[in-house]
C-alpha positions as CSV (number, residue, x, y, z in Angstrom):
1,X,-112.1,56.6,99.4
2,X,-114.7,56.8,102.7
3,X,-117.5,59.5,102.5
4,X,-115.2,61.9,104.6
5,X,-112.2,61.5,102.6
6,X,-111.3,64.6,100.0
7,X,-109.6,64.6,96.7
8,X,-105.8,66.2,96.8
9,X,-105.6,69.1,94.7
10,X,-102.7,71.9,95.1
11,X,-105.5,74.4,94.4
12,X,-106.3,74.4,98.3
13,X,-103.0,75.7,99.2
14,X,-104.5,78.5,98.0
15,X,-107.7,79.1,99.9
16,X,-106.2,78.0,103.0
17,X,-103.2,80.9,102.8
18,X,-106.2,83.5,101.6
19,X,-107.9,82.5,105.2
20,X,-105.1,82.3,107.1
21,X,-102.8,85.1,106.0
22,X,-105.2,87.3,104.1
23,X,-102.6,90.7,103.9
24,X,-99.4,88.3,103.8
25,X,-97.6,89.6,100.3
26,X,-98.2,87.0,98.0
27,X,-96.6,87.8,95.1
28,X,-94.0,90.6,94.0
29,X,-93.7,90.6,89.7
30,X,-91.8,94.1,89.4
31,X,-93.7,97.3,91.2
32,X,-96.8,95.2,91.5
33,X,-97.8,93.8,94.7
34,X,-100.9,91.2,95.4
35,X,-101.5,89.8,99.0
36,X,-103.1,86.3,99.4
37,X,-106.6,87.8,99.4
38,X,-106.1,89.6,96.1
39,X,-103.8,86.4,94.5
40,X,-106.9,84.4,95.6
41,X,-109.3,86.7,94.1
42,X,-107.7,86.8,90.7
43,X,-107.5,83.6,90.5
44,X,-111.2,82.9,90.8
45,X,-111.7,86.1,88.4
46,X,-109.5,84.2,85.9
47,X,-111.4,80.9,87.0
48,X,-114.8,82.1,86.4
49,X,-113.4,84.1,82.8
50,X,-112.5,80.5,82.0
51,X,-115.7,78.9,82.7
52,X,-117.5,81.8,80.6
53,X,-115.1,80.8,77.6
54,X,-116.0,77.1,77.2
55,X,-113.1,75.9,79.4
56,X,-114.6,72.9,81.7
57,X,-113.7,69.5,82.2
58,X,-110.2,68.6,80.8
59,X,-110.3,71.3,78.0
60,X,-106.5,72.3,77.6
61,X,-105.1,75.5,78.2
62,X,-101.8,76.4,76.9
63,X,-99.5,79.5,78.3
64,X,-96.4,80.8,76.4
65,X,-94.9,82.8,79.2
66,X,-91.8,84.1,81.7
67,X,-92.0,84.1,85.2
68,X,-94.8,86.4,85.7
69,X,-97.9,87.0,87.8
70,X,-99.9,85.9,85.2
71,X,-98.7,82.8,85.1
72,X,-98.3,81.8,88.6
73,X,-101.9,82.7,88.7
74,X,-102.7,80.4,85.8
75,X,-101.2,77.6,88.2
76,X,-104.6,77.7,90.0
77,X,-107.1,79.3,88.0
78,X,-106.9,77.2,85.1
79,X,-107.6,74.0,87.3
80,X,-109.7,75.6,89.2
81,X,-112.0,75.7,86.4
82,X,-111.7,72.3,85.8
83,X,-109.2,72.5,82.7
84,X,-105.4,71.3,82.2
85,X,-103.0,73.8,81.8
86,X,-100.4,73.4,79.2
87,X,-97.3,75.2,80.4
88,X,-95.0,76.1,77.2
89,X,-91.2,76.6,77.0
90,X,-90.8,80.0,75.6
91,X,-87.9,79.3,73.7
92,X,-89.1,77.0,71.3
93,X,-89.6,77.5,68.1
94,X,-93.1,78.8,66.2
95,X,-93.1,75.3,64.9
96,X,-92.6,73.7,68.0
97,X,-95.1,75.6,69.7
98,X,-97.5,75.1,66.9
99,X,-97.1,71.3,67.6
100,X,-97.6,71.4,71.2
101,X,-101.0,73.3,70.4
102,X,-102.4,70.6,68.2
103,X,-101.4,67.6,69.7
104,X,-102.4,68.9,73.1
105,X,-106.1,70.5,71.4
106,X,-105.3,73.4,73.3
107,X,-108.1,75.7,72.5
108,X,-107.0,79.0,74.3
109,X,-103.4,80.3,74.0
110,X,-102.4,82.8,76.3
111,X,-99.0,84.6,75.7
112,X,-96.8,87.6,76.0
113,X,-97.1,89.9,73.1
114,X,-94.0,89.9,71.7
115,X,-93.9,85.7,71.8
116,X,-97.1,85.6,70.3
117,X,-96.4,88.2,67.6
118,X,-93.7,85.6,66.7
119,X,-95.9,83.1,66.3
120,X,-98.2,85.1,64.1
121,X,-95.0,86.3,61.9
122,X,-94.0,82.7,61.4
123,X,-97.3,81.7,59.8
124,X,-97.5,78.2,61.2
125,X,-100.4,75.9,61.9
126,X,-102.2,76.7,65.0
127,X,-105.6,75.1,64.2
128,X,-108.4,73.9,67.1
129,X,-107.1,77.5,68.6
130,X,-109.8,79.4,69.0
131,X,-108.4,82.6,71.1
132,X,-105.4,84.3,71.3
133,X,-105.1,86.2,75.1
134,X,-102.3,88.7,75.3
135,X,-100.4,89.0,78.8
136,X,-99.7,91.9,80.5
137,X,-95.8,93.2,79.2
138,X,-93.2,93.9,81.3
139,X,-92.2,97.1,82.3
140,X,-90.3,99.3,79.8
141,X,-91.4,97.0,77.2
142,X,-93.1,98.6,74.0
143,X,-96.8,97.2,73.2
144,X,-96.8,94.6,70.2
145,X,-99.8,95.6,68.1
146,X,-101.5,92.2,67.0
147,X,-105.1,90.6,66.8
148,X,-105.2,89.2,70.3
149,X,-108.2,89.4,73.0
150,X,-106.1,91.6,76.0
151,X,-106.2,89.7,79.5
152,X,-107.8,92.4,81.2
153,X,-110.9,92.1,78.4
154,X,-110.7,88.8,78.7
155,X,-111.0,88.6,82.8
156,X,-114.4,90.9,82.6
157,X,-116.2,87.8,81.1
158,X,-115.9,86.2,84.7
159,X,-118.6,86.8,86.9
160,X,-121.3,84.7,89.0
161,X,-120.4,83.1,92.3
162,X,-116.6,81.7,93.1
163,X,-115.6,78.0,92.2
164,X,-115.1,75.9,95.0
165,X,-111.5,74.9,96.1
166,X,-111.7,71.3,95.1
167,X,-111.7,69.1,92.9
168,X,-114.1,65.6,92.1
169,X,-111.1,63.1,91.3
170,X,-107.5,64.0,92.6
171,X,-106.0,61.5,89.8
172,X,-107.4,64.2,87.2
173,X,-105.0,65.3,84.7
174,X,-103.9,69.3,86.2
175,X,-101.2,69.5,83.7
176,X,-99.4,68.8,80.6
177,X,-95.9,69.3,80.8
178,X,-94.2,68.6,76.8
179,X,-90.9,67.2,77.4
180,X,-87.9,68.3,75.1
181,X,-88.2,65.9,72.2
182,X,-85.4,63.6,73.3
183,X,-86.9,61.3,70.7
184,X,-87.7,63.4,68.2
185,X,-91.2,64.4,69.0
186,X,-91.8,66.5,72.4
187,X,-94.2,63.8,74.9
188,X,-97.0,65.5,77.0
189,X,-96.3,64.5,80.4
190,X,-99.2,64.2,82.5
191,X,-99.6,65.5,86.1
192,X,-102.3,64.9,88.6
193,X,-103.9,66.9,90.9
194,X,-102.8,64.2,93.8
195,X,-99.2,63.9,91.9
196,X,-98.5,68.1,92.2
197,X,-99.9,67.9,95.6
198,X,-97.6,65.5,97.1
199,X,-94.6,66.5,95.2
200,X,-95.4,70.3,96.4
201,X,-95.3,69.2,99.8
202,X,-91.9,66.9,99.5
203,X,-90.3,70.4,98.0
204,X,-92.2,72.5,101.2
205,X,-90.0,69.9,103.6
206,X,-86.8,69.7,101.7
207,X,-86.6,73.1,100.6
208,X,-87.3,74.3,103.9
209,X,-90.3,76.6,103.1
210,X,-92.3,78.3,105.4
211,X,-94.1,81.8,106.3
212,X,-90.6,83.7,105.9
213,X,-89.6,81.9,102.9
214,X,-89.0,85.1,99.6
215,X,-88.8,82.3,96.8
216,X,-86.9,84.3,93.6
217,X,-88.8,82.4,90.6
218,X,-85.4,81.7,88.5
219,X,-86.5,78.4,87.5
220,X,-88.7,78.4,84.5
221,X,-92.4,78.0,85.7
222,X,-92.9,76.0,82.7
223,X,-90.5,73.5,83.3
224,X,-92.4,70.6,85.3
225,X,-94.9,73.3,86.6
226,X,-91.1,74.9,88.7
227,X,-90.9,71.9,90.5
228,X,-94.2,72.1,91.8
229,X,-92.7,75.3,93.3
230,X,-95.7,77.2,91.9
231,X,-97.9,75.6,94.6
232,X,-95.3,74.7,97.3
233,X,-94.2,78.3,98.2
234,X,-97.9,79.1,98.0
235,X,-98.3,75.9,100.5
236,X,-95.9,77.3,102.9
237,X,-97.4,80.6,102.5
238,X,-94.0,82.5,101.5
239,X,-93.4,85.3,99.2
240,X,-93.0,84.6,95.1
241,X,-90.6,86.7,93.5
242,X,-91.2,86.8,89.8
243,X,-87.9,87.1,87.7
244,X,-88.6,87.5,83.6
245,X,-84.9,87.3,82.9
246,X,-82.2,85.2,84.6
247,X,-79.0,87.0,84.9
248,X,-76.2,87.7,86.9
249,X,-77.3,91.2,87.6
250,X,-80.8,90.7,88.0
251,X,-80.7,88.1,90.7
252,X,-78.0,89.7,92.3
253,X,-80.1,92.5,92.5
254,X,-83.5,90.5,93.6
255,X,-81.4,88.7,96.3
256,X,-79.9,91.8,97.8
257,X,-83.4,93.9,97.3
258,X,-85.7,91.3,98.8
259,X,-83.1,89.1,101.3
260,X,-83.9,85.9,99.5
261,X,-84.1,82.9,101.2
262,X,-84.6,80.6,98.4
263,X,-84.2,79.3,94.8
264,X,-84.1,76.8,92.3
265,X,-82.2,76.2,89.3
266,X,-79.5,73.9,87.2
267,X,-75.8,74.1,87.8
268,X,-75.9,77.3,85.7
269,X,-77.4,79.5,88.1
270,X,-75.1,78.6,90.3
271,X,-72.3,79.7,88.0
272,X,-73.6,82.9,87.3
273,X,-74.2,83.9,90.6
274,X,-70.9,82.7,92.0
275,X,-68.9,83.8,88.8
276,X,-70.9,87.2,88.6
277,X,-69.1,90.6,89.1
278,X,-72.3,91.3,91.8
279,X,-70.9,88.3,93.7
280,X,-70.5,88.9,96.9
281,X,-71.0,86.9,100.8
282,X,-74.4,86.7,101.5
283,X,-75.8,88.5,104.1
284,X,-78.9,86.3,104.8
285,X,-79.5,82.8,104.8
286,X,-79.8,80.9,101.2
287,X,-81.2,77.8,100.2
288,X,-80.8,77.0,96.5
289,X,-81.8,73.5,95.1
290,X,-80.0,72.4,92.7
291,X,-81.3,70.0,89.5
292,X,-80.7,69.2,85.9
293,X,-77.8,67.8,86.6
294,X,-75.3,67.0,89.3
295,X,-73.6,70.5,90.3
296,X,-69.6,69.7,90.4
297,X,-68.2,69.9,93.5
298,X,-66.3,72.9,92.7
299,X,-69.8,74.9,92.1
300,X,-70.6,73.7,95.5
301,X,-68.1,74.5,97.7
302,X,-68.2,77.9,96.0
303,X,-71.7,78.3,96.8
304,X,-70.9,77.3,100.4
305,X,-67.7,79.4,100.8
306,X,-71.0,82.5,99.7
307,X,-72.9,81.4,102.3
308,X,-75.5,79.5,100.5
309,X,-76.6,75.9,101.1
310,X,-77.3,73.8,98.3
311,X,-79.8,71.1,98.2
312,X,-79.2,68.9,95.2
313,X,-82.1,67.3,93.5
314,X,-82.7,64.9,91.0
315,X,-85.9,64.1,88.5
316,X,-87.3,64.5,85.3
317,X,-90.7,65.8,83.5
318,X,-92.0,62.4,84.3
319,X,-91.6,62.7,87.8
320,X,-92.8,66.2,88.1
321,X,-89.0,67.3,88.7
322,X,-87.9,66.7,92.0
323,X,-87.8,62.5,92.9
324,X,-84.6,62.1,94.7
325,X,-82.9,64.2,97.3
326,X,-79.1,64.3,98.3
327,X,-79.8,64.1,102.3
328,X,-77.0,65.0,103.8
329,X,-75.4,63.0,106.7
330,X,-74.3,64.6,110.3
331,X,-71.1,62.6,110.1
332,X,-70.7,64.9,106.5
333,X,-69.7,67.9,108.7
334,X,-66.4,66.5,109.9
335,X,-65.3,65.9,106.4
336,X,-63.3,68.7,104.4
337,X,-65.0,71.0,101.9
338,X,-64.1,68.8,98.5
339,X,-65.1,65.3,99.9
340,X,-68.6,66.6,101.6
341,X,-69.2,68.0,97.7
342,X,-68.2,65.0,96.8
343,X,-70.9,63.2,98.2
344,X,-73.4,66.1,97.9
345,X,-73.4,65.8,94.2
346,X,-74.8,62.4,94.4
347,X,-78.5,62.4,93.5
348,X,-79.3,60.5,96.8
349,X,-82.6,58.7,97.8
350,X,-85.9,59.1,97.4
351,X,-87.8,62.3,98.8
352,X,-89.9,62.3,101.7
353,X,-93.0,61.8,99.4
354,X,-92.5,59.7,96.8
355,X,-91.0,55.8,96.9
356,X,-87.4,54.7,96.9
357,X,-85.1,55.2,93.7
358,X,-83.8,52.1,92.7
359,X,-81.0,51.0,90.2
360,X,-81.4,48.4,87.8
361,X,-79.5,45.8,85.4
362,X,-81.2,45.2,81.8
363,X,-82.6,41.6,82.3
364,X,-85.9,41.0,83.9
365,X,-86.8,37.6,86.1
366,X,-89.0,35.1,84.5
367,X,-91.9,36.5,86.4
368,X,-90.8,40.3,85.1
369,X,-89.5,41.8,87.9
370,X,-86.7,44.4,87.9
371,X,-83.4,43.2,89.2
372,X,-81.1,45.2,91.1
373,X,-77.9,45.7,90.5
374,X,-75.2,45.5,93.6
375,X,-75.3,47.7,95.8
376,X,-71.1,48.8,95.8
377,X,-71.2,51.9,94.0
378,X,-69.5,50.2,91.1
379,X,-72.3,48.5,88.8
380,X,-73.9,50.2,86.7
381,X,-77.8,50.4,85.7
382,X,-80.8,52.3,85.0
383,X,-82.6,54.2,87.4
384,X,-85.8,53.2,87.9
385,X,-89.2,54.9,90.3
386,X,-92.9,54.7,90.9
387,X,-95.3,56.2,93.2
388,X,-97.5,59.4,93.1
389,X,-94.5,61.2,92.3
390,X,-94.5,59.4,88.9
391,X,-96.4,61.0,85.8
392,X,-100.2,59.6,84.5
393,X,-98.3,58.3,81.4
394,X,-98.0,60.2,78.1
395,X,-100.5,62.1,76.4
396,X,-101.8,60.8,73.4
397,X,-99.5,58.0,73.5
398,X,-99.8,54.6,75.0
399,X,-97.2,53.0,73.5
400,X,-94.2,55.0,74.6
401,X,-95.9,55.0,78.2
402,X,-96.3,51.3,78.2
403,X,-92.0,51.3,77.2
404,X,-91.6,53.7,79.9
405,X,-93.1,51.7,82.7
406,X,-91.6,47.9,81.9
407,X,-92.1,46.1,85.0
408,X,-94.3,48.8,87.0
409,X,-91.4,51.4,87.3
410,X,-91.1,54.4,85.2
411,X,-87.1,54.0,83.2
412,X,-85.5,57.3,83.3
413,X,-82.7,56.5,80.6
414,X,-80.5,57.3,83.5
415,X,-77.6,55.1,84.1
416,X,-75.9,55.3,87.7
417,X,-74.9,53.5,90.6
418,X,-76.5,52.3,94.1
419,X,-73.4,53.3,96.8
420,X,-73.4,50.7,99.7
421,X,-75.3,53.9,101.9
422,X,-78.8,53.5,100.1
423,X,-77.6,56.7,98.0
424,X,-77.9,56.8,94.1
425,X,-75.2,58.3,92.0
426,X,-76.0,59.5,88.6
427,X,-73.1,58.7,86.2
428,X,-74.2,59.2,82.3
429,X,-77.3,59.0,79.8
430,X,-78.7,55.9,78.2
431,X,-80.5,58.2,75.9
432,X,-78.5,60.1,73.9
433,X,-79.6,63.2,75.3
434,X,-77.9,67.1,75.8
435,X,-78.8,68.9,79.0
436,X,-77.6,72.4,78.7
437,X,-78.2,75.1,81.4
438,X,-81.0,72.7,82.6
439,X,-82.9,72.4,79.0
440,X,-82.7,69.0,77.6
441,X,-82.1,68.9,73.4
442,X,-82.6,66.0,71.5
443,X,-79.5,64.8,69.4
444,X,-81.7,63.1,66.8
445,X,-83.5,66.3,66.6
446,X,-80.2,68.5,65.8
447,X,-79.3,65.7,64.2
448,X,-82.2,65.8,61.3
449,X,-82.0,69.5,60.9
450,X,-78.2,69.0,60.0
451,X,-79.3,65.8,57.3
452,X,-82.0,69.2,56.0
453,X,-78.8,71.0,54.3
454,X,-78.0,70.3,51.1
455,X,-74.6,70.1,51.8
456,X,-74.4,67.4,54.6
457,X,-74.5,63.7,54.3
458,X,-73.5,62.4,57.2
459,X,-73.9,64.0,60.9
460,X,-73.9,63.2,64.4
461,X,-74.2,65.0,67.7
462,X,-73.2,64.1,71.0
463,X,-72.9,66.5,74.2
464,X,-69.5,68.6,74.7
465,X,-68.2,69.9,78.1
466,X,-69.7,73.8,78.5
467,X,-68.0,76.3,81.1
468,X,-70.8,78.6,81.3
469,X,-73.4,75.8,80.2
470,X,-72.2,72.5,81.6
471,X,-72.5,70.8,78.2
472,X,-73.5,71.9,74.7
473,X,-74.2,69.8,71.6
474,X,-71.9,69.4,69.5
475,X,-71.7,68.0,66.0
476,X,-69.3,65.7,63.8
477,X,-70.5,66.0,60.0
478,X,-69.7,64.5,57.1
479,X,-69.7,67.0,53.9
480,X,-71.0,65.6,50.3
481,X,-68.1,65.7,48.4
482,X,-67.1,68.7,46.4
483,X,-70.0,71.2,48.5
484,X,-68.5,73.8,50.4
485,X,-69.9,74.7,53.5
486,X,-68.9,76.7,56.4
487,X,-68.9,76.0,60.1
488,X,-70.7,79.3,61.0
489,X,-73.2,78.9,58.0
490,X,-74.2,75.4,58.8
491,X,-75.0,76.5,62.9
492,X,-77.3,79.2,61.5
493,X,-78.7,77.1,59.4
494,X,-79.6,74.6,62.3
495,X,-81.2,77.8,64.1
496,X,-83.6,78.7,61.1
497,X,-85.1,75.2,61.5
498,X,-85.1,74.7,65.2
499,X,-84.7,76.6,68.6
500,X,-82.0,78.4,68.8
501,X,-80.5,76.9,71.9
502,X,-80.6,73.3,70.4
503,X,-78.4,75.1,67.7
504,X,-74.1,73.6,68.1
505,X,-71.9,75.3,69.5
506,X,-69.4,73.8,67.3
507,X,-69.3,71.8,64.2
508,X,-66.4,69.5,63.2
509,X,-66.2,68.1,59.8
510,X,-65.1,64.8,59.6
511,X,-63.9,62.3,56.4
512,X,-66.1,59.5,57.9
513,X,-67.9,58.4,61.8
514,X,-67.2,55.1,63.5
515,X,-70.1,52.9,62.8
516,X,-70.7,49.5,64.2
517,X,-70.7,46.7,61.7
518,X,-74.4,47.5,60.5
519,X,-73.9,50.6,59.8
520,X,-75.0,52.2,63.0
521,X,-72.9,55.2,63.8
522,X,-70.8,54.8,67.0
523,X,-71.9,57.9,69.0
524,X,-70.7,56.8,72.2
525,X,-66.6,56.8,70.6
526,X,-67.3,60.5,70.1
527,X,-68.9,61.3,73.3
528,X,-66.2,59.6,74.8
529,X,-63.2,61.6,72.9
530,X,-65.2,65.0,74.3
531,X,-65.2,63.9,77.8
532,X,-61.9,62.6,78.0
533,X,-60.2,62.6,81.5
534,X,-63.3,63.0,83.0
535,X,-65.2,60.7,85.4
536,X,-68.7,61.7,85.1
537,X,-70.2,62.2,81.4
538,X,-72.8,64.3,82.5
539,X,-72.6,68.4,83.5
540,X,-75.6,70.3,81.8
């Protein structure tokens, strides 16, 4: 960089929206109102109560939370004060969570009362946390007496002059976004400050953001930061909505309230809101991007035949969501309904800020390079990507970020095809992983709280076609001889060890799995039984 160069950091979105549009409504969370001059000046309060607490360079900050002010606000504050934020999923388990804490060294926790209280009741290990900082509860929600510091307590520690907008190295770490466990063990995903910048930008341009834009948060701000929607509508200086619980009704109700213009979400959003009693034609324009999965084209057209256009993403944690865009083609509009869904389920090419997606066969050259794989829609491969919209690496973890990143490009798992137009088309999983409603949950994971009961030798869990999810796990197990166990037992069971989410929605019991000849069990014969008839093995 030259002496007049400056780092990339989302944080300036920021100050630039508090200058420009001062009185612009920033954020709406309920009754509560802040414009950017007031989201701006919590922020630095938060900032500055940060600073006063220890929190400086790369100390860890983790948030259990829903889509509230607070923790949009968190999106800026904690970085602001030079720390990492460590966004949580709120429906993991106290275990999980516990996990996250340590391995991250998380040293504050900041939560909503009643998930914290869960925590507490659950008695696990939360040691190197020094403070626990309750967050404001939602309306109509009765207070959760506990031993926590309360956020507005904690804010009053801030004081002395305001942080400046910037930060010293734009590759910094901004935050650590803990995958699902699709091997077991949840990996901290790093993000940079220069990563979340450009990735917020790409979502400004394909989203279609701007002054007018009244964003309705349904996507889980903890998941990959939203998208890097958390400092892309703030960019574009729109309007947040916060939404603590998605449902039909609710963003029904948000969309008709406020005239939403956009949102974000898996294929399950857009089931509910075009299955929902409230459904009705829209009566102003709505942008929702789609991710998690590739939306059927029946979803679509539905969501167009509502009025709504859909803009279909595709990404992962490690690629801070969003890395691939379904552009759609002028020539697209003389096509009829089903074949334009058709091709706007594919995941498409590479966004406007990151590098091209590419699709690869298993061997390398002698020199190590990847090798494509034709380019006819019909050979299949693993897609591949790099750039700035790619994470740090892992936290804590070289060695699984040195397997990710075989011959410079990050391997998604992903197996797909390369169409003859330069567009990608996601087909199945390499990893044998279960997306459902947009969460991803380990197999091996259900898998070993399964082997946990007395009563079961044998399991295996493979993903299941879903109506209202897309796709659900579902398990095969083998019973020790003589035990008696019930189908209904055994899934509780599951959900005392684990989230209850990752719980099956069905369990069959089985005399013996198809194993290979050592011994491995042949999970892809059972996958392939569930999804029979189908092209695609892939709907969560």
């Amino acid at each position: 960089m030259t002496g007049l160069d400056v780092p990339l950091t989302p944080i300036r979105f920021l100050e630039r929206a508090g200058e420009v549009m001062p009185e612009k409504i920033a954020i709406i969370d309920g009754d509560r109102r802040w414009t950017y001059r007031e989201f701006a000046a919590e922020v630095q309060q938060l900032a500055k109560a940060l600073s006063a607490s220890g929190i400086g360079d790369g100390e860890r900050v983790a948030y259990l939370a829903t889509n509230s002010a607070e923790m949009l606000i968190a999106h800026y504050a904690v970085p602001l004060a030079r720390g990492v934020l460590v966004p949580i999923n709120t429906r993991l388990s106290p275990a999980e969570v516990g996990y996250i804490c340590r391995h991250s060294g998380s040293r504050l926790l900041f939560g909503e009362g009643e998930l914290l209280h869960r925590l507490r009741l659950a008695g696990r290990d939360f040691a190197g946390v020094d403070e626990w900082i309750e967050l404001p509860i939602a309306e109509a929600e009765p207070p959760v007496p506990m031993d926590t510091v309360g956020y507005a307590d904690f804010l009053t520690r801030g004081g002395g002059p305001d942080h400046r907008w910037e930060v010293d190295d734009e590759t910094r770490t901004i935050a650590i976004n803990y995958t699902s466990g699709t091997t077991g063990r949840p990996k901290g995903v790093m993000y940079s400050h220069r990563g979340a910048y450009l990735t917020a930008l790409g979502g400004v341009h394909h989203s279609g953001f701007s002054r007018s834009t009244k964003y309705l948060w349904t996507l889980p701000m903890f998941h990959c930061n939203g998208w890097c929607t958390t400092w892309a509508v703030t960019a574009a200086m729109g309007t947040h909505i916060c939404l603590r619980a998605v449902r039909a009704d609710t963003m029904w109700s948000a969309i008709d309230e406020h005239q939403i213009s956009h949102l974000n979400g898996a294929p399950t959003v857009l089931t509910m809101l075009a299955h929902a009693p409230e459904a009705h034609a829209l009566t102003a324009p709505l942008t929702i991007s789609n991710g998690g999965a590739p939306p059927s084209p029946t979803i679509i057209a539905a969501m167009r035949a509502m009025g709504a256009a859909v803009v279909h993403v595709y990404g992962l944690a490690e690629t801070y969501g969003p890395y691939a865009v379904c552009e759609p083609q002028p020539e697209w509009d003389q096509l009829d309904d089903e074949h334009q869904a058709q091709l706007m389920a594919r995941q498409g090419v590479g966004i406007l800020t990151g590098d091209p997606v590419r699709v690869v066969r298993e061997e390398l050259t002698p020199t190590g390079q990847l090798v494509d794989v034709a380019a006819d829609g019909t050979e299949m491969g693993e897609i591949v990507m790099r750039g700035n919209g790619v994470m740090k690496g892992y936290y804590k973890d070289e060695d699984s970020t040195r397997r990710a990143t075989v011959g410079g490009w990050f391997h998604s798992g992903d197996l797909g095809v390369m169409h003859p137009d330069g567009y990608v088309q996601l087909l199945d999983r390499a990893k044998d992983v279960v997306i459902s409603g947009g969460e991803n949950i380990s197999t091996i994971e259900v898998e070993h709280a399964l082997l946990a009961h007395e009563a079961v030798r044998e399991a295996a869990v493979v993903s299941t076609p879903d109506e209202k999810w897309g796709e659900r796990p579902k398990a095969f197990v083998v019973p020790v001889p003589g035990a008696r166990i019930e189908e209904s037992e055994l899934i509780a069971y599951v959900k005392s060890r684990i989230a209850h989410y990752k719980a099956p929605g069905a369990v069959e019991f089985v005399v013996d799995l198809p194993k290979t000849s050592t011994g491995k069990i042949r999970k892809a014969e059972l996958r392939d039984a569930e999804w029979k008839g189908r092209a695609v093995q892939i709907s969560g």
